[in-house]
MDTraj code that builds the backbone (N, CA, C; nanometers):
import mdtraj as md
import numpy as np

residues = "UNK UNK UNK UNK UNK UNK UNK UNK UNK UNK UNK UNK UNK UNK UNK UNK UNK UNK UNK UNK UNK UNK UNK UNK UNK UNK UNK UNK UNK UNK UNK UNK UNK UNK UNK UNK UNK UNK UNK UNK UNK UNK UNK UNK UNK UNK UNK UNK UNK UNK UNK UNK UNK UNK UNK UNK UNK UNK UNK UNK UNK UNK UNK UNK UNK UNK UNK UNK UNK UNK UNK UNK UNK UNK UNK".split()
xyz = np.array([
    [21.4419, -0.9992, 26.8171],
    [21.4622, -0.8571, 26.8018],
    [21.6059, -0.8327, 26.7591],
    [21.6262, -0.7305, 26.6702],
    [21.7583, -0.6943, 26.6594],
    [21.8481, -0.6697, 26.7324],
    [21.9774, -0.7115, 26.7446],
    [22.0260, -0.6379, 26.8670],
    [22.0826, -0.4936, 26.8740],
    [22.0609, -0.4148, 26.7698],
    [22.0770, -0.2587, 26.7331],
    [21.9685, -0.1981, 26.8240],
    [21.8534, -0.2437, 26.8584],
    [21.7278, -0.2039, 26.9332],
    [21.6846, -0.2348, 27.0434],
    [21.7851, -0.3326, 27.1080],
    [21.7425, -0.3842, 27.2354],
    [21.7777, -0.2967, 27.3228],
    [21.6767, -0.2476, 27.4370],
    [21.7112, -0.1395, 27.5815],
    [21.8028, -0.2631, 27.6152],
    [21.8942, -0.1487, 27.6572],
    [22.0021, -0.1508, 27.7734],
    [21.9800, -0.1310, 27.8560],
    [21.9296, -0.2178, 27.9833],
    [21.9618, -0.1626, 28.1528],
    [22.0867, -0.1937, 28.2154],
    [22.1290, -0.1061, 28.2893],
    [22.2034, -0.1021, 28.4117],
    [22.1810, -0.1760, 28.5204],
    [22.2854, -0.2099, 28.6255],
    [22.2411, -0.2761, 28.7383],
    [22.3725, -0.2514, 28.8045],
    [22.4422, -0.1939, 28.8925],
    [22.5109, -0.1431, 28.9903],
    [22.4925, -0.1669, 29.1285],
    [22.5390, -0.2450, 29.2075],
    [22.5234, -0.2471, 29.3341],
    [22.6755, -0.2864, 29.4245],
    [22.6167, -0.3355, 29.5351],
    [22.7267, -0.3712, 29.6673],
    [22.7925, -0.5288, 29.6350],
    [22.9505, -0.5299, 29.6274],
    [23.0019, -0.6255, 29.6263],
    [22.9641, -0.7326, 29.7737],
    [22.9126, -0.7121, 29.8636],
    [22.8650, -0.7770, 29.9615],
    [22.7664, -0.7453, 30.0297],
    [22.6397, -0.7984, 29.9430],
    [22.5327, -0.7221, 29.9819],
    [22.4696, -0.8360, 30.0786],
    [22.3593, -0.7892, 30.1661],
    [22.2801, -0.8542, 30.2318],
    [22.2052, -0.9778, 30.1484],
    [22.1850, -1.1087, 30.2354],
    [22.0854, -1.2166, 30.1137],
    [21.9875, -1.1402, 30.0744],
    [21.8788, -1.0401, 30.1767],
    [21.7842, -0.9881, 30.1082],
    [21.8332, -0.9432, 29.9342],
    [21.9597, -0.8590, 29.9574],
    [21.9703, -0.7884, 29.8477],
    [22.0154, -0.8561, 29.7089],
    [22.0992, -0.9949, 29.7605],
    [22.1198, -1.0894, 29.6514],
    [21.9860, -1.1351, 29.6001],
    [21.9086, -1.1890, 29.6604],
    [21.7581, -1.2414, 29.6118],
    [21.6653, -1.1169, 29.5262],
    [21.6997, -0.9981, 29.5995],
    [21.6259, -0.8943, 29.4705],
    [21.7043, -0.8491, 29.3703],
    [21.8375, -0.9048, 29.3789],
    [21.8974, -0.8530, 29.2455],
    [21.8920, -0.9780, 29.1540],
    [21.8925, -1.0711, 29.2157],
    [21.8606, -1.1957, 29.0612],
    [21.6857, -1.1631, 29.0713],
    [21.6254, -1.1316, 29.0845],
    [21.4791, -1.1215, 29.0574],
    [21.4642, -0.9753, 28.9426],
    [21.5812, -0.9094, 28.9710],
    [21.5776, -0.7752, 28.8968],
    [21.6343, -0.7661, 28.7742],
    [21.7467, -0.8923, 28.7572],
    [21.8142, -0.9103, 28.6418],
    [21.7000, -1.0410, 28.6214],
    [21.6206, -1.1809, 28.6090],
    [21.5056, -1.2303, 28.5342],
    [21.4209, -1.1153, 28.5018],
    [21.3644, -1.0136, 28.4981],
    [21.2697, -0.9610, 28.5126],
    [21.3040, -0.8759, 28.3964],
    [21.4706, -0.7680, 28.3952],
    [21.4875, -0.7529, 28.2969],
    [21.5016, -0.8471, 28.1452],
    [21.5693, -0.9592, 28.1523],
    [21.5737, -1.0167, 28.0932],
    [21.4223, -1.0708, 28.0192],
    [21.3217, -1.0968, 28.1231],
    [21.1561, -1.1561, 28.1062],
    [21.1163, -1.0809, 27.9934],
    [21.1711, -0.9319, 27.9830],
    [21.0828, -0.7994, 27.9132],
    [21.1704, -0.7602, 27.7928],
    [21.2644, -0.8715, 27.7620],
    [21.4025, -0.8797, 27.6106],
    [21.4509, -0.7732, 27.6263],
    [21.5396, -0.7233, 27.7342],
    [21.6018, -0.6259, 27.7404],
    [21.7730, -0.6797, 27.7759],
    [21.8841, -0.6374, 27.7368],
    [21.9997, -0.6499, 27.7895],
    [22.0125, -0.5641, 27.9661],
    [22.1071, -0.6918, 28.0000],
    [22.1291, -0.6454, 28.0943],
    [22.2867, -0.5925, 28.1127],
    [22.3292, -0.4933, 28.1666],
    [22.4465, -0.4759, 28.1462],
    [22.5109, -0.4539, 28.3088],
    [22.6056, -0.5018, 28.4051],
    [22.6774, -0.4563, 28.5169],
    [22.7910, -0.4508, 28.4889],
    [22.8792, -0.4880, 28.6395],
    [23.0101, -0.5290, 28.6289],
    [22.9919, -0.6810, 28.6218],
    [23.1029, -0.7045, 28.5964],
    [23.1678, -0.8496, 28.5447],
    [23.1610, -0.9269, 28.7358],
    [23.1872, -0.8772, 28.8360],
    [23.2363, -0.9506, 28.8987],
    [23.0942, -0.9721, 29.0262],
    [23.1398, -0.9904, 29.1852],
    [23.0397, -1.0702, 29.2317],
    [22.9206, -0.9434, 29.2994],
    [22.8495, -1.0368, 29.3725],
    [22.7265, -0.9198, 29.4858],
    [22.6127, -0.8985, 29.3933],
    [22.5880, -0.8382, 29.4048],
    [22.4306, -0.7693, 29.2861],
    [22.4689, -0.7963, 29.1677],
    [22.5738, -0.7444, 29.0785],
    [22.5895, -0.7749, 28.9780],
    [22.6048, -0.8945, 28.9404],
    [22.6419, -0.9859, 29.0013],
    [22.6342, -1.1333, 29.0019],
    [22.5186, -1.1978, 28.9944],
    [22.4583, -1.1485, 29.0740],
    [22.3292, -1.1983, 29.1197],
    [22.2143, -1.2003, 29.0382],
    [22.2338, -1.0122, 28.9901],
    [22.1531, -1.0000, 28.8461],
    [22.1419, -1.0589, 28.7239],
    [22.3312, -1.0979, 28.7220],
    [22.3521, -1.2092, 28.5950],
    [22.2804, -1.3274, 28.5717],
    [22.3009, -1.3857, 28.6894],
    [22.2686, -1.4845, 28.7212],
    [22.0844, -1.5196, 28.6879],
    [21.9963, -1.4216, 28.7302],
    [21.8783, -1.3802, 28.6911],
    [21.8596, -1.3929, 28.5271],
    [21.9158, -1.3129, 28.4971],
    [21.8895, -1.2844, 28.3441],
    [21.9137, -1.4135, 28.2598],
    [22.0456, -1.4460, 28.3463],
    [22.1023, -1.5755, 28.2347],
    [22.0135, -1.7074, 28.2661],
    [21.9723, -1.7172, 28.3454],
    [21.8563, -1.7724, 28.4160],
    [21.7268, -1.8132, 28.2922],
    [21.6657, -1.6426, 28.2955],
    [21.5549, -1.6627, 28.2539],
    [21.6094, -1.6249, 28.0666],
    [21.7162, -1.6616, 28.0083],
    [21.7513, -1.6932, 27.8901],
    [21.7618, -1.5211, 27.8403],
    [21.7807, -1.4293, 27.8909],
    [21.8627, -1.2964, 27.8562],
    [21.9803, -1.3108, 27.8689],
    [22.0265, -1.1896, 27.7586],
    [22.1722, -1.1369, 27.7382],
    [22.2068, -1.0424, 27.8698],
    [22.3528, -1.0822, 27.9119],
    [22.4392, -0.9842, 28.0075],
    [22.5398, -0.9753, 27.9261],
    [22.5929, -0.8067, 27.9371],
    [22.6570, -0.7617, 27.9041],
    [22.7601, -0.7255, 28.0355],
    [22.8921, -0.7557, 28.0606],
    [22.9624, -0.7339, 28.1813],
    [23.0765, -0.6570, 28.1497],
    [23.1215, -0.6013, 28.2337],
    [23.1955, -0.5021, 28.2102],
    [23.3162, -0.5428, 28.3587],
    [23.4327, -0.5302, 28.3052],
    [23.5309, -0.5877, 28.4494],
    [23.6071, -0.4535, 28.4701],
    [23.6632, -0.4721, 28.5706],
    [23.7701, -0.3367, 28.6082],
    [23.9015, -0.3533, 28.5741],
    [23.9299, -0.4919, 28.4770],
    [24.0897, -0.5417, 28.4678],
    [24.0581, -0.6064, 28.3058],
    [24.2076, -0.6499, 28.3332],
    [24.2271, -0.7417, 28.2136],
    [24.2024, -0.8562, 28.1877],
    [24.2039, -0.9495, 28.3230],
    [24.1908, -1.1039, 28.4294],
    [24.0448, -1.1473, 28.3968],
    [24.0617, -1.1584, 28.2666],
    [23.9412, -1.2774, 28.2800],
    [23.9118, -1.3658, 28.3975],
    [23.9879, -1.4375, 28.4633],
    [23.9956, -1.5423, 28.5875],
    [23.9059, -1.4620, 28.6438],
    [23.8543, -1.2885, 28.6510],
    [23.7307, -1.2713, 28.7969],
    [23.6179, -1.2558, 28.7109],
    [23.5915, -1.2884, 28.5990],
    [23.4549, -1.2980, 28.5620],
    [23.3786, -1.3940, 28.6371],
    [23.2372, -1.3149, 28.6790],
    [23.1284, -1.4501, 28.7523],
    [23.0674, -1.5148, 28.6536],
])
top = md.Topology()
chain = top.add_chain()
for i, resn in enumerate(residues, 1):
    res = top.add_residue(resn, chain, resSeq=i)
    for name in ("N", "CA", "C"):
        top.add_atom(name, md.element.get_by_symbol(name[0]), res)
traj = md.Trajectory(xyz[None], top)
């Protein structure tokens, strides 16, 4: 698919989330990814990590977004 046309999802959560919540956020980022959609969070750890991790997983694009300049806290 082009990438001019690919949905964009979101994924926002808790930098220290519960395991429950780590295990449904990499299930939420494969899942987006499963359905060729970008995934887009923050750059750094907790859900957004987790989601990455999912997507990049099941061979989707993340798109990350950091709060700095410091590459060094990309997950």
């Amino acid at each position: 698919m082009n990438n001019c046309c690919k949905t964009i999802i979101g994924v926002i959560g808790a930098s220290q989330p519960s395991p429950e919540g780590l295990v449904m956020a990499e299930a939420v980022g494969r899942e987006i990814a499963s359905q060729g959609a970008v995934l887009a969070c923050g750059g750094l750890g907790g859900v957004m990590e987790a989601a990455a991790k999912g997507a990049n997983e099941a061979g989707g694009e993340v798109l990350g977004v950091l709060p700095g300049s410091d590459k060094t806290h990309v997950n």
